[in-house]
N, C-alpha and C positions, 0 to 999 in steps of 0.2 A: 369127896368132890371128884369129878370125873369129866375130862378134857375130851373133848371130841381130839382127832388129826389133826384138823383146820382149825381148830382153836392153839392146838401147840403149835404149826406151823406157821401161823400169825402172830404170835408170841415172839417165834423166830426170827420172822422179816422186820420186825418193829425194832430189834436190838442192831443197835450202831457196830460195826465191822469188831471194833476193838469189845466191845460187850459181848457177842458173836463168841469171838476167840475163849475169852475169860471164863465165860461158862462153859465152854467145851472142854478147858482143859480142866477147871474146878472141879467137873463135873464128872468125865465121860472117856478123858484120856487114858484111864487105868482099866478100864474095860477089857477084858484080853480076847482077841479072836481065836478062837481052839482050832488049832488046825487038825491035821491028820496023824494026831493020838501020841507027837513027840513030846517026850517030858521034857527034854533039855534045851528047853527054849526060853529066851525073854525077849516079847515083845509090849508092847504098846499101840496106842493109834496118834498120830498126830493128823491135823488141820495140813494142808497145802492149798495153795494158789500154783494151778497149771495156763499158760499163756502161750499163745504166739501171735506172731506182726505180720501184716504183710510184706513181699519182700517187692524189689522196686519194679518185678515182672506183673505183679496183680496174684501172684500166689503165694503160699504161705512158707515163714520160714518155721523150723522144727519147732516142736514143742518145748519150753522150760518150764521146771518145776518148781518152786520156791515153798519151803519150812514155814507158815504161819508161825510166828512163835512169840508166847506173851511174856509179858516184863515187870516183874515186882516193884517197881518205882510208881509210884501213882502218875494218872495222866488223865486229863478230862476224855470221856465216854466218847467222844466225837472224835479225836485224835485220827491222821489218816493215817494209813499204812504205807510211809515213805521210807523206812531207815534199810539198807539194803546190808547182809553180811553171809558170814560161809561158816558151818561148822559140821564139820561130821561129815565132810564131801558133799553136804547139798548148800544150795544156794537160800537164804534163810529174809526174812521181812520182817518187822515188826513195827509199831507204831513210837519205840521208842530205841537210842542209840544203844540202850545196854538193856535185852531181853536173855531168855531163857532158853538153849536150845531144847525140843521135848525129845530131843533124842537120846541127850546125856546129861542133861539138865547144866551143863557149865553156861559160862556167859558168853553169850553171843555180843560183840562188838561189830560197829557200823564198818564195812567195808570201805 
């Protein structure tokens, strides 16, 4: 079987925020980006949410970056992305109070 782009990519937009995350980490977060030929390296990729507000001039305030990170506790597909925490120096989200950070995989608690 053979998916056009637009076929995965609408596969994509159909999945709920928290479905989104779960397959990307299930799937995709072990991936490793080769950088430039150093052997002694570990990384990974993680999911982020980057954001800024207006500020009360009509321009913007700096950019924040927040960890997407998913949670081995079951939770319906639709769940929003409200629980706010910090681990690993970034500021981290997840749909649920006790998630995963993908950074060092400990548990991320709600802020």
């Amino acid at each position: 079987m053979f998916l056009s782009d637009e076929q995965v990519a609408a596969w994509l937009q159909a999945l709920t925020d928290k479905e989104f995350i779960e397959f990307f980490y299930k799937h995709l977060s072990a991936r490793r980006i080769e950088g430039d030929g150093i052997t002694e390296i570990d990384n990974r990729l993680a999911l982020a949410e980057v954001t800024r507000l207006r500020d009360d001039c009509g321009g913007w305030r700096p950019w924040t970056v927040e960890l997407l990170c998913p949670s081995p506790r079951p939770s319906a597909d639709n769940a929003p992305i409200m629980w706010r925490g910090e681990c690993c120096g970034f500021q981290t989200a997840s749909w649920r109070r006790f998630a995963t950070c993908p950074v060092c995989g400990s548990e991320v608690r709600d802020a």
